[in-house]
mmJSON file of the N, C-alpha and C atoms, coordinates in Angstrom:
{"data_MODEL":{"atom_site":{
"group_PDB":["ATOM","ATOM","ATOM","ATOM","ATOM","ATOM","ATOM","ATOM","ATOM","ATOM","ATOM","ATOM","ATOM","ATOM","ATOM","ATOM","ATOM","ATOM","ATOM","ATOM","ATOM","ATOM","ATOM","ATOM","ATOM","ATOM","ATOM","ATOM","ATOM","ATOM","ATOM","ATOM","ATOM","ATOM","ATOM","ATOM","ATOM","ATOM","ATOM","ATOM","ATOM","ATOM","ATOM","ATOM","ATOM","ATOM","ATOM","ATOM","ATOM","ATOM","ATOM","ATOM","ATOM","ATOM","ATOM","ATOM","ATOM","ATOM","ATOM","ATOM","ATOM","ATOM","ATOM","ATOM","ATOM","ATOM","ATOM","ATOM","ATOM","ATOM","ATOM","ATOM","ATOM","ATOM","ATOM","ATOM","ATOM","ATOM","ATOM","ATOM","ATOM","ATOM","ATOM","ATOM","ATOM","ATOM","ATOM","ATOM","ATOM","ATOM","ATOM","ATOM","ATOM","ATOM","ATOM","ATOM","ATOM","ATOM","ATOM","ATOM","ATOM","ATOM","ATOM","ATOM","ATOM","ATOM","ATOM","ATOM","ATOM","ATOM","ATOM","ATOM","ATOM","ATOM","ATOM","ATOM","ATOM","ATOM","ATOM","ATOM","ATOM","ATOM","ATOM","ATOM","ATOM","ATOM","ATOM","ATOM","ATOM","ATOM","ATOM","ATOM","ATOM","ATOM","ATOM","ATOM","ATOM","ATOM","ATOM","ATOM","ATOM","ATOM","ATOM","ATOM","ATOM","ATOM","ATOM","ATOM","ATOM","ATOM","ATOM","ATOM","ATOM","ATOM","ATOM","ATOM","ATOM","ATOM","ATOM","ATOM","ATOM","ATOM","ATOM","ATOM","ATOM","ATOM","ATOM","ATOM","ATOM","ATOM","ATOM","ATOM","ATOM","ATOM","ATOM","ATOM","ATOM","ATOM","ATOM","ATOM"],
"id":[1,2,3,4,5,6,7,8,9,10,11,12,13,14,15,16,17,18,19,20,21,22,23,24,25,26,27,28,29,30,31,32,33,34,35,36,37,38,39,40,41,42,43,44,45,46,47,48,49,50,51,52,53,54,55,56,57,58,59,60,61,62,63,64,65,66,67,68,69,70,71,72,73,74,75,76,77,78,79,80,81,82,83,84,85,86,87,88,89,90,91,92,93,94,95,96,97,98,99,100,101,102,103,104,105,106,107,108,109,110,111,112,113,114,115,116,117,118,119,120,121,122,123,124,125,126,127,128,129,130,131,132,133,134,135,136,137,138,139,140,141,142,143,144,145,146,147,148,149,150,151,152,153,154,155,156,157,158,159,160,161,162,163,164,165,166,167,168,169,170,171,172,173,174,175,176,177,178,179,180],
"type_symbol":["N","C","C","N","C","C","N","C","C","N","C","C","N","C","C","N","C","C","N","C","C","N","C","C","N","C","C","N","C","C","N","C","C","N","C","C","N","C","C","N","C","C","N","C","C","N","C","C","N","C","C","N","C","C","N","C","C","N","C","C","N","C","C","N","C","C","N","C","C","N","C","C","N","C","C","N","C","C","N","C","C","N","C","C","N","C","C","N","C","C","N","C","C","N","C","C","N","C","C","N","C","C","N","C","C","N","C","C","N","C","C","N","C","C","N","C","C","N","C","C","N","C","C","N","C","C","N","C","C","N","C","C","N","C","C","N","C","C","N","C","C","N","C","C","N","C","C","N","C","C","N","C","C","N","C","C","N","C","C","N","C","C","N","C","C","N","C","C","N","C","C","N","C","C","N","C","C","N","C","C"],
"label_atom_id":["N","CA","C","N","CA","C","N","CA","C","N","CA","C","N","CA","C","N","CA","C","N","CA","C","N","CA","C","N","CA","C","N","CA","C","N","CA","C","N","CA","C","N","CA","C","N","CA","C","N","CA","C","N","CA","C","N","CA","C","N","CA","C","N","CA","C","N","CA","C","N","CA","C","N","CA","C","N","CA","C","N","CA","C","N","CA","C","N","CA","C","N","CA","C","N","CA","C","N","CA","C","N","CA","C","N","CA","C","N","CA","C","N","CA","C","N","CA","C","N","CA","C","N","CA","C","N","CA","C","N","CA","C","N","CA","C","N","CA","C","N","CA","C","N","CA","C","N","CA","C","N","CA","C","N","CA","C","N","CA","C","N","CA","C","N","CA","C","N","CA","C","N","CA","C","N","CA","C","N","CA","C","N","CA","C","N","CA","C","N","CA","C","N","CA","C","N","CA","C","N","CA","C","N","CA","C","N","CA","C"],
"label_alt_id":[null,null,null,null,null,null,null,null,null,null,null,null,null,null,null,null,null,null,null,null,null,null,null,null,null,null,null,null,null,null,null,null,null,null,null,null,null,null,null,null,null,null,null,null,null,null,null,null,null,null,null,null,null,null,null,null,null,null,null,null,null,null,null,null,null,null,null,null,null,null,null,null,null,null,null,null,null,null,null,null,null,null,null,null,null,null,null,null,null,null,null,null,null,null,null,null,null,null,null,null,null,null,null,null,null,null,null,null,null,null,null,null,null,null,null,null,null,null,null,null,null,null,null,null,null,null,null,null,null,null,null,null,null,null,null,null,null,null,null,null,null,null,null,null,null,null,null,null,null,null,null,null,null,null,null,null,null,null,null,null,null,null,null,null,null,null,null,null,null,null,null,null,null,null,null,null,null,null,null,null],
"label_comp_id":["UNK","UNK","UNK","UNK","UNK","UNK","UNK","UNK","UNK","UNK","UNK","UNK","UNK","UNK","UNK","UNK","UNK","UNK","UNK","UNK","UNK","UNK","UNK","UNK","UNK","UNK","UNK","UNK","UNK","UNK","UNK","UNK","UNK","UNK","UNK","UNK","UNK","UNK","UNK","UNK","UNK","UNK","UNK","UNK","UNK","UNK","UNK","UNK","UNK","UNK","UNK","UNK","UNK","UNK","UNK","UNK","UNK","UNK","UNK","UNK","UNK","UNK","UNK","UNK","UNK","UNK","UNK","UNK","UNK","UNK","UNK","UNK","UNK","UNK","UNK","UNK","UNK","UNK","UNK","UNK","UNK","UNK","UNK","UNK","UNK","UNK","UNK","UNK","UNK","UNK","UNK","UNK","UNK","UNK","UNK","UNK","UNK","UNK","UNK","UNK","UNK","UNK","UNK","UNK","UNK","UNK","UNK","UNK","UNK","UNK","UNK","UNK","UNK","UNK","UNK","UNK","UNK","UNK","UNK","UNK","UNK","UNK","UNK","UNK","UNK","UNK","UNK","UNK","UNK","UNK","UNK","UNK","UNK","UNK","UNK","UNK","UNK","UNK","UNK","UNK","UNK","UNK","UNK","UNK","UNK","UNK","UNK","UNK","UNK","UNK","UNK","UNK","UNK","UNK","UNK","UNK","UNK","UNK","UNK","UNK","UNK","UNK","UNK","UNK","UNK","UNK","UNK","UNK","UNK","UNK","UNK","UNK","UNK","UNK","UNK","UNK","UNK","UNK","UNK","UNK"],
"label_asym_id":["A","A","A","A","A","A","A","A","A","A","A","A","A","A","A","A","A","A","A","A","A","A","A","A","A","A","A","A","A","A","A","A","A","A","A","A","A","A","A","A","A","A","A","A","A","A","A","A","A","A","A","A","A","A","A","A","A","A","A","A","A","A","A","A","A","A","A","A","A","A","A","A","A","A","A","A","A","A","A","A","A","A","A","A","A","A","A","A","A","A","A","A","A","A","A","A","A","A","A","A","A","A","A","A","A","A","A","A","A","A","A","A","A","A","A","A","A","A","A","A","A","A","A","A","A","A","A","A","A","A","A","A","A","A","A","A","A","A","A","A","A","A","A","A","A","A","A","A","A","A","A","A","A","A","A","A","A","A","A","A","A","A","A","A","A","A","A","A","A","A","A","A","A","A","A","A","A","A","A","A"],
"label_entity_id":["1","1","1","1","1","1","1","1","1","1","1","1","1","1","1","1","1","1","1","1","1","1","1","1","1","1","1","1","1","1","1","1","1","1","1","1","1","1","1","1","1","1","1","1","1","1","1","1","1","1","1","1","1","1","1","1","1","1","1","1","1","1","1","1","1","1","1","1","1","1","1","1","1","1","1","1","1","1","1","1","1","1","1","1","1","1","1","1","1","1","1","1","1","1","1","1","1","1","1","1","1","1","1","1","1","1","1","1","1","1","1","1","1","1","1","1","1","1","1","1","1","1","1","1","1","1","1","1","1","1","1","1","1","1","1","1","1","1","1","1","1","1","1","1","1","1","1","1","1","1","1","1","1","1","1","1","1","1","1","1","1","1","1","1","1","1","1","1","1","1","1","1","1","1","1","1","1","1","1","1"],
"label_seq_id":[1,1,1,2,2,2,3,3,3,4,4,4,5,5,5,6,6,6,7,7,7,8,8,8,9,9,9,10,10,10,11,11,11,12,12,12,13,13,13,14,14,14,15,15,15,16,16,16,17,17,17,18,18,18,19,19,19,20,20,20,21,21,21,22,22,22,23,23,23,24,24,24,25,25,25,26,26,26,27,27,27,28,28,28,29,29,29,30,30,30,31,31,31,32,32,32,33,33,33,34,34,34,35,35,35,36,36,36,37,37,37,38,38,38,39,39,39,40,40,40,41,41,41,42,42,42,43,43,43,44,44,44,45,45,45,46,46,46,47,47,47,48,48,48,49,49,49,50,50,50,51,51,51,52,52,52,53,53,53,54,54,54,55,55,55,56,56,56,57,57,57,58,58,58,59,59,59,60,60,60],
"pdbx_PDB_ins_code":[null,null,null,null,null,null,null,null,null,null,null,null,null,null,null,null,null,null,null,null,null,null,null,null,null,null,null,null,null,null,null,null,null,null,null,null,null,null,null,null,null,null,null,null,null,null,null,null,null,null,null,null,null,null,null,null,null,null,null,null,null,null,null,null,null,null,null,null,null,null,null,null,null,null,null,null,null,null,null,null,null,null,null,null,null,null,null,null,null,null,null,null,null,null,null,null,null,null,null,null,null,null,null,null,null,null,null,null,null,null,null,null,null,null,null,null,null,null,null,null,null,null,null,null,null,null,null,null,null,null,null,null,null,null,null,null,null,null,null,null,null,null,null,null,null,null,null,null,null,null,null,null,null,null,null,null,null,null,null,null,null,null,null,null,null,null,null,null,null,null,null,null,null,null,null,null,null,null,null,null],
"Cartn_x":[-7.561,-6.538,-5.723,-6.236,-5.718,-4.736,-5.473,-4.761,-3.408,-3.63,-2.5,-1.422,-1.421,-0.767,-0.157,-0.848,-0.24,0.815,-0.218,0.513,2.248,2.104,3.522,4.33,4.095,4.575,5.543,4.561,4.802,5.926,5.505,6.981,7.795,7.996,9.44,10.216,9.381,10.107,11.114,10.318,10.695,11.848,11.736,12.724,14.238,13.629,14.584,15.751,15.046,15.685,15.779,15.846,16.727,15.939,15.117,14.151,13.002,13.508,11.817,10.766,9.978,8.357,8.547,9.051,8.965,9.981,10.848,11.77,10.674,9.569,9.216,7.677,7.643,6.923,7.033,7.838,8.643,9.045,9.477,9.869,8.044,7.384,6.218,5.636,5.745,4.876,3.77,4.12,2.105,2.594,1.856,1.724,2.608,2.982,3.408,2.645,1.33,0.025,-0.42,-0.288,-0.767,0.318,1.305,2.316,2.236,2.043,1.837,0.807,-0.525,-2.117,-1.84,-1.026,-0.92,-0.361,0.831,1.568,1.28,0.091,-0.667,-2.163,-2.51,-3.305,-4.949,-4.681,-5.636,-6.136,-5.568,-5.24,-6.308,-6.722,-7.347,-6.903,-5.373,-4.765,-5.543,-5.678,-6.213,-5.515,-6.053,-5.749,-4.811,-4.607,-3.141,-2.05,-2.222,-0.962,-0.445,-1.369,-0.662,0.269,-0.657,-0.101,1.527,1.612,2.671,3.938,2.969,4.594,4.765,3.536,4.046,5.61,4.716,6.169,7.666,7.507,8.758,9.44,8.351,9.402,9.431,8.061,7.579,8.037,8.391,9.057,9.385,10.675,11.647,11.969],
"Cartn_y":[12.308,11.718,10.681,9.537,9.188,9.409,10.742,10.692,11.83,11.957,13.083,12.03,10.729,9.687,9.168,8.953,8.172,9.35,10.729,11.897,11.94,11.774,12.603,11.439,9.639,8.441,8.285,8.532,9.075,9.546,10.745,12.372,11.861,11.6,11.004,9.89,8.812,7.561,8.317,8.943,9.629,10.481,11.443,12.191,11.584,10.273,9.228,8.837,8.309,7.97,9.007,10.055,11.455,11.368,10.664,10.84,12.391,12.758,13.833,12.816,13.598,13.377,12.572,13.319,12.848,11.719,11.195,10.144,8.693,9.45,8.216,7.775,8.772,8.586,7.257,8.062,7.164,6.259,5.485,4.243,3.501,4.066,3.542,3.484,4.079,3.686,4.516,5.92,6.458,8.041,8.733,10.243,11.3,11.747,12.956,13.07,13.519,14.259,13.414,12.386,11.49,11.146,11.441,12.045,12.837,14.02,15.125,15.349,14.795,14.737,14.371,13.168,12.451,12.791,13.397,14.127,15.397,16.13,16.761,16.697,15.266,14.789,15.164,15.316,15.376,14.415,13.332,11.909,11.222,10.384,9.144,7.978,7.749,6.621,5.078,4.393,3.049,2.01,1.289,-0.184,-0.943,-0.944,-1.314,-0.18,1.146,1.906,1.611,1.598,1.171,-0.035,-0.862,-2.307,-2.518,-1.464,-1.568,-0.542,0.23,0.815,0.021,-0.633,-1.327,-2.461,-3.082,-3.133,-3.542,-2.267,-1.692,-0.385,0.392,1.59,0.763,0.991,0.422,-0.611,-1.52,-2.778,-3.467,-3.168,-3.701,-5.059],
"Cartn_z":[7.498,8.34,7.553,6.945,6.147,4.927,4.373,2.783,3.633,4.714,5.667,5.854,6.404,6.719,5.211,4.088,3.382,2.675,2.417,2.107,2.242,3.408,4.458,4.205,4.577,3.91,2.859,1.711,0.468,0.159,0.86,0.648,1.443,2.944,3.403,2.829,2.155,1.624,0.227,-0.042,-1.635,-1.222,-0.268,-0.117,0.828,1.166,2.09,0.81,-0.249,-1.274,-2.271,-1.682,-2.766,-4.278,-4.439,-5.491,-5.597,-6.611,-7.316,-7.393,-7.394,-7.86,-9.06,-10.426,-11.243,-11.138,-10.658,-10.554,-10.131,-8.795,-8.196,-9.411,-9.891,-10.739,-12.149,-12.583,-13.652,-13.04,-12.001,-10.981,-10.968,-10.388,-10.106,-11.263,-12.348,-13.599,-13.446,-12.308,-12.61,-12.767,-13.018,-13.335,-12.835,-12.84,-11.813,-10.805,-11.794,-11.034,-9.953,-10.31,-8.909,-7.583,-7.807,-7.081,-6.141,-6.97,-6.138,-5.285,-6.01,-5.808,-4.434,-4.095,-2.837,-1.578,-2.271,-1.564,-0.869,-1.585,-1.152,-0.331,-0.268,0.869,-0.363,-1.677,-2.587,-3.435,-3.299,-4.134,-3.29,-4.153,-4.082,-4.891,-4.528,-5.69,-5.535,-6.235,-6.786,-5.713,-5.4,-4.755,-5.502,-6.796,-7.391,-6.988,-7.308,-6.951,-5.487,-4.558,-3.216,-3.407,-3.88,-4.331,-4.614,-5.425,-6.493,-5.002,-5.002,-4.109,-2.556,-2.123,-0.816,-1.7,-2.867,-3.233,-3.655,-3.856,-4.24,-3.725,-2.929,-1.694,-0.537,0.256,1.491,2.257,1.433,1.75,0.967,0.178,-0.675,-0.316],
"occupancy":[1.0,1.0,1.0,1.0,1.0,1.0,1.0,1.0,1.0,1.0,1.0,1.0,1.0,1.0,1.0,1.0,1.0,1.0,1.0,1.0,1.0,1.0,1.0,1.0,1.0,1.0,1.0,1.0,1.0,1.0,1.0,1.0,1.0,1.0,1.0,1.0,1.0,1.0,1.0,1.0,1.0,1.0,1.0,1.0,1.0,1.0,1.0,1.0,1.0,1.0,1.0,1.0,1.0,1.0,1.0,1.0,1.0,1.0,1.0,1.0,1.0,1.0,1.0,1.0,1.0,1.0,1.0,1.0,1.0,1.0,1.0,1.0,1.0,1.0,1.0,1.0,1.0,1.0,1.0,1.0,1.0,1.0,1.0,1.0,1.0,1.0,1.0,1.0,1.0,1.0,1.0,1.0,1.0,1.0,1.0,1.0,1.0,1.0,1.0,1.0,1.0,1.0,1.0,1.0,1.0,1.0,1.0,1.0,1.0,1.0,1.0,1.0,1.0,1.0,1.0,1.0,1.0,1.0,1.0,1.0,1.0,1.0,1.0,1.0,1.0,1.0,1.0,1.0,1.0,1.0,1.0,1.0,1.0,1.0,1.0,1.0,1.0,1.0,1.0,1.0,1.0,1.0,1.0,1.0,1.0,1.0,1.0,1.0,1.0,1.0,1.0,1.0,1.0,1.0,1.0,1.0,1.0,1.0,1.0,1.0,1.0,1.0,1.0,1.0,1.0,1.0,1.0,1.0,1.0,1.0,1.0,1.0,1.0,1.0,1.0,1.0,1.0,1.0,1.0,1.0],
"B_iso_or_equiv":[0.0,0.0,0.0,0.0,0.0,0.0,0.0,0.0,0.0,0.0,0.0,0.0,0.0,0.0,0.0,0.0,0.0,0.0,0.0,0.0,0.0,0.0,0.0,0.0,0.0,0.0,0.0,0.0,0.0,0.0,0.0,0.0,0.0,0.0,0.0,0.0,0.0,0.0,0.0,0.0,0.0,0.0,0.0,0.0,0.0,0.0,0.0,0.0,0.0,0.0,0.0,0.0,0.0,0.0,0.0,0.0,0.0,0.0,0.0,0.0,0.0,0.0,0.0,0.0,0.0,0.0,0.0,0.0,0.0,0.0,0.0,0.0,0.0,0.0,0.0,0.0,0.0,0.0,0.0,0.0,0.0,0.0,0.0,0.0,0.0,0.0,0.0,0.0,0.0,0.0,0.0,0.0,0.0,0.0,0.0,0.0,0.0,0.0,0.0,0.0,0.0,0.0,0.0,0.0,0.0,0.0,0.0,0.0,0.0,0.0,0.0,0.0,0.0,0.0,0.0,0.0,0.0,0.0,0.0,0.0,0.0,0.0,0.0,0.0,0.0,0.0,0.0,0.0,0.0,0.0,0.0,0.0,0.0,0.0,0.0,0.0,0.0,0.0,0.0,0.0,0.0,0.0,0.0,0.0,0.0,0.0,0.0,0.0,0.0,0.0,0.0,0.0,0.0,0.0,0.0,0.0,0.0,0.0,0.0,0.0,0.0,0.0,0.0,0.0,0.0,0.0,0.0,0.0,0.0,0.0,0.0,0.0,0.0,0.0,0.0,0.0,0.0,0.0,0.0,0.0],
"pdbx_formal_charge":[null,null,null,null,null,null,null,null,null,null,null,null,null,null,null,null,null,null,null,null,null,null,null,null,null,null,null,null,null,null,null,null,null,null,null,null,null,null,null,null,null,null,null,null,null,null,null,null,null,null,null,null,null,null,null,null,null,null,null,null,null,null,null,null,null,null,null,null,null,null,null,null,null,null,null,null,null,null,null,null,null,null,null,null,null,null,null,null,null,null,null,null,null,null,null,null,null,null,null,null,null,null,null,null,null,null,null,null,null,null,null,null,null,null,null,null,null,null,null,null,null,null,null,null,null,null,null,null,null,null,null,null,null,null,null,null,null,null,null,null,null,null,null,null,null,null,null,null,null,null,null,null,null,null,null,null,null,null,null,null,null,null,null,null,null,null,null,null,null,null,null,null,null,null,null,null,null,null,null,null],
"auth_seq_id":[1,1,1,2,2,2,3,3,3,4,4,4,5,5,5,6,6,6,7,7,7,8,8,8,9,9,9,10,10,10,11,11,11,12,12,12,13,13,13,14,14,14,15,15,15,16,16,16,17,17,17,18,18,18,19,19,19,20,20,20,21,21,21,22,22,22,23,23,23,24,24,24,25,25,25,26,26,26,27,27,27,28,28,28,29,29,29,30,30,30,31,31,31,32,32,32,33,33,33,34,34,34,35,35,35,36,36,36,37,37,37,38,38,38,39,39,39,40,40,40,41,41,41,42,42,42,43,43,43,44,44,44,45,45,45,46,46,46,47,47,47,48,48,48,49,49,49,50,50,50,51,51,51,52,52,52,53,53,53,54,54,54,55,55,55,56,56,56,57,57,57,58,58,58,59,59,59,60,60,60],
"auth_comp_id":["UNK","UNK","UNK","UNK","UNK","UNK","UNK","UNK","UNK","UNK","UNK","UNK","UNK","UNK","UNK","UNK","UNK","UNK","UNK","UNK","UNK","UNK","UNK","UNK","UNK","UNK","UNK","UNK","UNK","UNK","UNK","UNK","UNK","UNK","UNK","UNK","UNK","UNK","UNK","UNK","UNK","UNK","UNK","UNK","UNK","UNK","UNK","UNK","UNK","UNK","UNK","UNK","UNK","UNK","UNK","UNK","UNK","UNK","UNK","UNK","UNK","UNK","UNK","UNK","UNK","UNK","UNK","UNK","UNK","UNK","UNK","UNK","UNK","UNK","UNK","UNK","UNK","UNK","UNK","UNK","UNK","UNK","UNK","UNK","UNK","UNK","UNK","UNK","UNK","UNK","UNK","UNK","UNK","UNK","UNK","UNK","UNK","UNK","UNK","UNK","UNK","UNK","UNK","UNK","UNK","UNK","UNK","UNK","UNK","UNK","UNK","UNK","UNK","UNK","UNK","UNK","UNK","UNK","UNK","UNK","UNK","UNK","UNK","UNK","UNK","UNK","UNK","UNK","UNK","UNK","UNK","UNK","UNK","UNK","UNK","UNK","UNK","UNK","UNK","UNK","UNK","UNK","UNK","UNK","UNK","UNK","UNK","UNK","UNK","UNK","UNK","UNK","UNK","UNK","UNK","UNK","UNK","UNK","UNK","UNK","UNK","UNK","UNK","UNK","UNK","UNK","UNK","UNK","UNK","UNK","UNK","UNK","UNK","UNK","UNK","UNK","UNK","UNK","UNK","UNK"],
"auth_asym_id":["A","A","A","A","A","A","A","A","A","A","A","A","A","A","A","A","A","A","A","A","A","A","A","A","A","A","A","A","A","A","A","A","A","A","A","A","A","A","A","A","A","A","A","A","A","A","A","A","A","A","A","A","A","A","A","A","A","A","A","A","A","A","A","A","A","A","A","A","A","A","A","A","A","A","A","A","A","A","A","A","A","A","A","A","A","A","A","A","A","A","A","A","A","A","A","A","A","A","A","A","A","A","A","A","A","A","A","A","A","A","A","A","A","A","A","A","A","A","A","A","A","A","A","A","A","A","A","A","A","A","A","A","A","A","A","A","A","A","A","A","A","A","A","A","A","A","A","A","A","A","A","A","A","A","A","A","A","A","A","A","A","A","A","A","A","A","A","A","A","A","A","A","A","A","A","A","A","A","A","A"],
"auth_atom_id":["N","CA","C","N","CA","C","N","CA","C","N","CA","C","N","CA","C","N","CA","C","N","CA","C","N","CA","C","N","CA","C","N","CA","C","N","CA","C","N","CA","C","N","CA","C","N","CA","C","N","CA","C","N","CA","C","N","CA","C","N","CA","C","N","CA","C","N","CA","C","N","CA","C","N","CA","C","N","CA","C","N","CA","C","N","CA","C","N","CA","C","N","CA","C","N","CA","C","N","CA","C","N","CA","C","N","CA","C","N","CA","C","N","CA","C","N","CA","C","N","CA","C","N","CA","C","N","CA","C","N","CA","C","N","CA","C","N","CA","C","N","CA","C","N","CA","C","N","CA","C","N","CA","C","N","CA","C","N","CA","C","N","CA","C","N","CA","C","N","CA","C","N","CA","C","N","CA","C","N","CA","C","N","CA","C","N","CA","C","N","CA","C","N","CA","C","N","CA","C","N","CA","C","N","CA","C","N","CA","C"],
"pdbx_PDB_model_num":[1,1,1,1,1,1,1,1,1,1,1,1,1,1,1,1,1,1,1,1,1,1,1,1,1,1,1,1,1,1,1,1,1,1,1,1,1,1,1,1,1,1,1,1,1,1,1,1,1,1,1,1,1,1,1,1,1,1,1,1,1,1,1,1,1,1,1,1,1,1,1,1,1,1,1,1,1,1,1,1,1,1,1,1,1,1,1,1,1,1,1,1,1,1,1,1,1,1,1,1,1,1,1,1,1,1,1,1,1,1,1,1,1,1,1,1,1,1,1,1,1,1,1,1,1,1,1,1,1,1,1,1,1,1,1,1,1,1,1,1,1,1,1,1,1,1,1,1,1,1,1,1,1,1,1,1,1,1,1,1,1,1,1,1,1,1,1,1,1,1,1,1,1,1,1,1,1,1,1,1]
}}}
């Protein structure tokens, strides 16, 4: 339920701001793979990566 919530989060903020994967990637400083991982509800990103995108997407 969770990684479904942050998943979908994720992908609308990203696709809100017309950013790729690899765009929000290279913005956030982390992988592709963990990108996608997330975006796909397969991720288990780190307590800094949240960190970092609450932010700078989430709440600019």
């Amino acid at each position: 339920m969770v990684k479904k919530l942050l998943g979908d989060a994720v992908r609308e903020e990203r696709l809100r701001r017309n950013l790729s994967q690899n765009s929000l990637a290279e913005q956030a400083k982390i992988s592709l793979r963990t990108v996608s991982d997330i975006e796909n509800y397969i991720g288990n990103p780190q307590l800094e990566t949240l960190y970092a995108w609450q932010l700078t997407y989430i709440f600019p």
